[in-house]
Backbone as numpy.savetxt, mean C-alpha at the origin, in Angstrom:
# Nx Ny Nz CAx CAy CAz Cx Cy Cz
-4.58 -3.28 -13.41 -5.26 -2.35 -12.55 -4.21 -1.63 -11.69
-4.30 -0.17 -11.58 -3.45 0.35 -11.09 -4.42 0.80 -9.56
-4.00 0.95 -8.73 -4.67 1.52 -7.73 -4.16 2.81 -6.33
-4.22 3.68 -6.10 -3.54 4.58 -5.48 -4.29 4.99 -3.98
-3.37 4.85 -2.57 -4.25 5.14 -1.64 -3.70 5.87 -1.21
-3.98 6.91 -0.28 -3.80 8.13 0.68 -4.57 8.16 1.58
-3.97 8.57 2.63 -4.56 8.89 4.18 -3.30 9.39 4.47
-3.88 10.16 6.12 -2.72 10.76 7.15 -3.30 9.60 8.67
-2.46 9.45 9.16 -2.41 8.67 10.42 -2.82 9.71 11.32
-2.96 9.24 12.55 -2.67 10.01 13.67 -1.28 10.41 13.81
-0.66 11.19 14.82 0.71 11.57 15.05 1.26 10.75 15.87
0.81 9.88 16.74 1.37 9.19 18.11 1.27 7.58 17.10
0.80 7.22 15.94 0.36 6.27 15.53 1.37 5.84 13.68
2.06 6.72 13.37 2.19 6.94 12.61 3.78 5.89 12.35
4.57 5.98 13.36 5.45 5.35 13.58 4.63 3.59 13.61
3.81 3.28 14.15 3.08 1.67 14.39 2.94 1.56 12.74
2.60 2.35 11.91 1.97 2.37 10.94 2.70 1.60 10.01
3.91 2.45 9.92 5.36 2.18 9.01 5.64 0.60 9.60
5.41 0.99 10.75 5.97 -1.58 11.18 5.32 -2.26 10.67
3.81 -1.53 10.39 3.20 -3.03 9.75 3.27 -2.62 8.33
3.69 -1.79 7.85 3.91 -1.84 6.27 5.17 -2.51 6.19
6.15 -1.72 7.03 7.60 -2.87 6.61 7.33 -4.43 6.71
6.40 -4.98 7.47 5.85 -6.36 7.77 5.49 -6.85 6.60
4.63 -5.89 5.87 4.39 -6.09 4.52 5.24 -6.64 3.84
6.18 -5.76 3.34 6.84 -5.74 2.75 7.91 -7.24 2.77
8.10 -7.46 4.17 8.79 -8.29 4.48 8.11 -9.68 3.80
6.85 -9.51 4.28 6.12 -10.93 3.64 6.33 -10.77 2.50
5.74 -9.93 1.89 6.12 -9.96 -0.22 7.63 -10.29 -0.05
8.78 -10.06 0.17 9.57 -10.31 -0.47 10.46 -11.71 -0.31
9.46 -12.63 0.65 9.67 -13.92 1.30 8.84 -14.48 0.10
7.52 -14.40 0.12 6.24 -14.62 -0.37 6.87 -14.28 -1.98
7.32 -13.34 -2.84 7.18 -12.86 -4.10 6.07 -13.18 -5.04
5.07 -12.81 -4.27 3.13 -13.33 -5.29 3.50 -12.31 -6.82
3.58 -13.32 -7.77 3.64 -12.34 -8.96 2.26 -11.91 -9.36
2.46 -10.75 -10.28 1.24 -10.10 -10.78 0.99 -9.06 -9.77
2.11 -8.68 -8.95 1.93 -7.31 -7.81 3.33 -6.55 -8.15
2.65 -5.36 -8.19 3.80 -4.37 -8.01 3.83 -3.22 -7.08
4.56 -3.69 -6.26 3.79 -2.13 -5.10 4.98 -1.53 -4.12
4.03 -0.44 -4.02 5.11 0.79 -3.32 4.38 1.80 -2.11
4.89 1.99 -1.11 4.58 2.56 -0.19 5.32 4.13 0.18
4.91 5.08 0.61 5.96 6.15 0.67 5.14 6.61 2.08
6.18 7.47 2.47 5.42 8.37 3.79 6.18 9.71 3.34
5.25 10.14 3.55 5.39 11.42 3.25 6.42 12.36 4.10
6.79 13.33 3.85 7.56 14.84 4.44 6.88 14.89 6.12
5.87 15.07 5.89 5.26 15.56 7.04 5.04 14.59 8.58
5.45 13.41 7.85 5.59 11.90 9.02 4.71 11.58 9.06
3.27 11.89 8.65 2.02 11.13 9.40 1.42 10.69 7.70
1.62 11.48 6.68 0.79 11.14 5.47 1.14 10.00 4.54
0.45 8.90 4.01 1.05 7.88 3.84 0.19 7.69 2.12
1.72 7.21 1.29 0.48 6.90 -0.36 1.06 5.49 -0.32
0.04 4.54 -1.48 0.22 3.88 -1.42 0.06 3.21 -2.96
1.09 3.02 -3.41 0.51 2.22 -5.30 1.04 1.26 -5.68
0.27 0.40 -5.93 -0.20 -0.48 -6.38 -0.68 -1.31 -7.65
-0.10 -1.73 -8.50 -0.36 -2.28 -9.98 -0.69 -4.09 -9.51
-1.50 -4.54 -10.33 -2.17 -5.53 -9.73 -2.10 -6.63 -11.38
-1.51 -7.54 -11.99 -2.03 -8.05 -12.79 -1.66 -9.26 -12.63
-3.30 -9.93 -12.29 -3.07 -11.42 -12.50 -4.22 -12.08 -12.91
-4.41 -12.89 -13.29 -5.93 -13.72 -13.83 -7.04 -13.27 -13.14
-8.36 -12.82 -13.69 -9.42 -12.59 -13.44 -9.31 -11.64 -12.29
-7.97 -10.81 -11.98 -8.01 -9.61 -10.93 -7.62 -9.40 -9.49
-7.34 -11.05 -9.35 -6.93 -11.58 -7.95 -6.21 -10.93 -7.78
-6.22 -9.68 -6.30 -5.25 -9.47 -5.28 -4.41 -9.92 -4.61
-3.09 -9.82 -4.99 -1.97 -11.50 -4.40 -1.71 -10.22 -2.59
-1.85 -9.27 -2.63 -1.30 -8.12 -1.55 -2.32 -8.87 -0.84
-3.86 -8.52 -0.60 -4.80 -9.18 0.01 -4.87 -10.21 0.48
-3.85 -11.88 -0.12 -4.08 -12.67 0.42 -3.18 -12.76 1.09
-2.05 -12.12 1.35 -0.72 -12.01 2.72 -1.55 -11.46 4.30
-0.68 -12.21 5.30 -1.16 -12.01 6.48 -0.76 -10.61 6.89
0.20 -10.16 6.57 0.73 -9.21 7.15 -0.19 -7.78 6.56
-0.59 -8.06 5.41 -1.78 -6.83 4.68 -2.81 -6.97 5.57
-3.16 -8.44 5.83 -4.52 -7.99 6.81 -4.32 -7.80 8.24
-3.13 -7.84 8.58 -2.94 -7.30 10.09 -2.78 -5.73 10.20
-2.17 -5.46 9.09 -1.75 -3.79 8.54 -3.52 -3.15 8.57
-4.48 -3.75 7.84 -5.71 -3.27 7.81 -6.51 -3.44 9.06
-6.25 -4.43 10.21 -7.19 -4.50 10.88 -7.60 -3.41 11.58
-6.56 -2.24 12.27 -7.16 -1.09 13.09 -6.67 -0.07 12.07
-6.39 0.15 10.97 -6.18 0.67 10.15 -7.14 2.36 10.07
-8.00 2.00 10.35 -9.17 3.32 10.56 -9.17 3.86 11.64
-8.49 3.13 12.94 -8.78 3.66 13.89 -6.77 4.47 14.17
-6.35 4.15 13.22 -5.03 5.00 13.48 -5.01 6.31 12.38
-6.22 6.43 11.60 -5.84 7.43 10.96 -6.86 8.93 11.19
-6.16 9.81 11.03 -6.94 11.01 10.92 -7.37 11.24 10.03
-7.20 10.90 8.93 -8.24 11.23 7.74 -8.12 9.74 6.96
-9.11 9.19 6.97 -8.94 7.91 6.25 -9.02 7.45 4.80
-8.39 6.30 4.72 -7.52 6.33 3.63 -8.71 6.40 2.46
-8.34 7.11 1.17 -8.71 7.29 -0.25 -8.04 7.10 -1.13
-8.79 5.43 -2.09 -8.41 4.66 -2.95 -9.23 5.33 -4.02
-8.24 5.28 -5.10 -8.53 5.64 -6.45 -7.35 4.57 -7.55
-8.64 4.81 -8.67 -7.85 3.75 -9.66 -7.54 4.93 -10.55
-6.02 4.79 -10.81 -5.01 5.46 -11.71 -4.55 5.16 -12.92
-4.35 5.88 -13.85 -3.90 5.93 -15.51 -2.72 6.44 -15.37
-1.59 5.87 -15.94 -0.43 6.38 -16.20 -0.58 7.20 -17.07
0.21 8.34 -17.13 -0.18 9.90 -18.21 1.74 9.69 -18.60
2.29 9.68 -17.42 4.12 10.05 -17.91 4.56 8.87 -16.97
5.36 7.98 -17.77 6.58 7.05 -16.70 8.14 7.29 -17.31
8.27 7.10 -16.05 10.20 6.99 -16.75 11.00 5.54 -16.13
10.25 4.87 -16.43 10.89 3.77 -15.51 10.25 2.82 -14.21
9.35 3.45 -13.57 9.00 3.64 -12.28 8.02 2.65 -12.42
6.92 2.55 -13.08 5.76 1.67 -13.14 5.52 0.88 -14.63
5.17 -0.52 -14.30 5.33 -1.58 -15.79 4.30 -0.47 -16.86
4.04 -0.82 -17.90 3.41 -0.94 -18.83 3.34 0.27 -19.32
């Protein structure tokens, strides 16, 4: 399962945003839950944020979901963004490297 999110933050909020993703990050790479592959970017503009995500593990389990630092990242998560976030599930069309399968 591939999965892709987008939102823009607020502007005063956007910087908080990026700490708890690096937090993220930090846990996965302490943590290394296999069957996740994921990537975060912020955009040009400082506030717009994507987010993807490849997910494969038995019966679909989210290993991102069960880290603390994902659910601290989500808890005010809505209330820092200006347009809130939109998840869509994605098909690879072209890779060069970048994403498994």
């Amino acid at each position: 399962m591939r999965k892709v999110v987008q939102y823009r933050t607020k502007t005063n909020r956007a910087d908080e945003n990026q700490a708890l993703i690096e937090k993220v990050f930090g846990e996965l790479d302490s943590a290394r839950p296999e069957g996740l592959r994921y990537a975060s970017l912020r955009m040009n503009d400082g506030v717009s944020f994507l987010h993807i995500a490849e997910i494969d593990t038995p019966h679909g389990s989210n290993p991102l979901a069960a880290t603390a630092a994902f659910t601290e990242f989500q808890r005010d998560l809505a209330d820092r963004c200006e347009v809130q976030p939109h998840a869509v599930d994605a098909t690879i069309v072209g890779n060069y490297g970048l994403l498994a399968g």
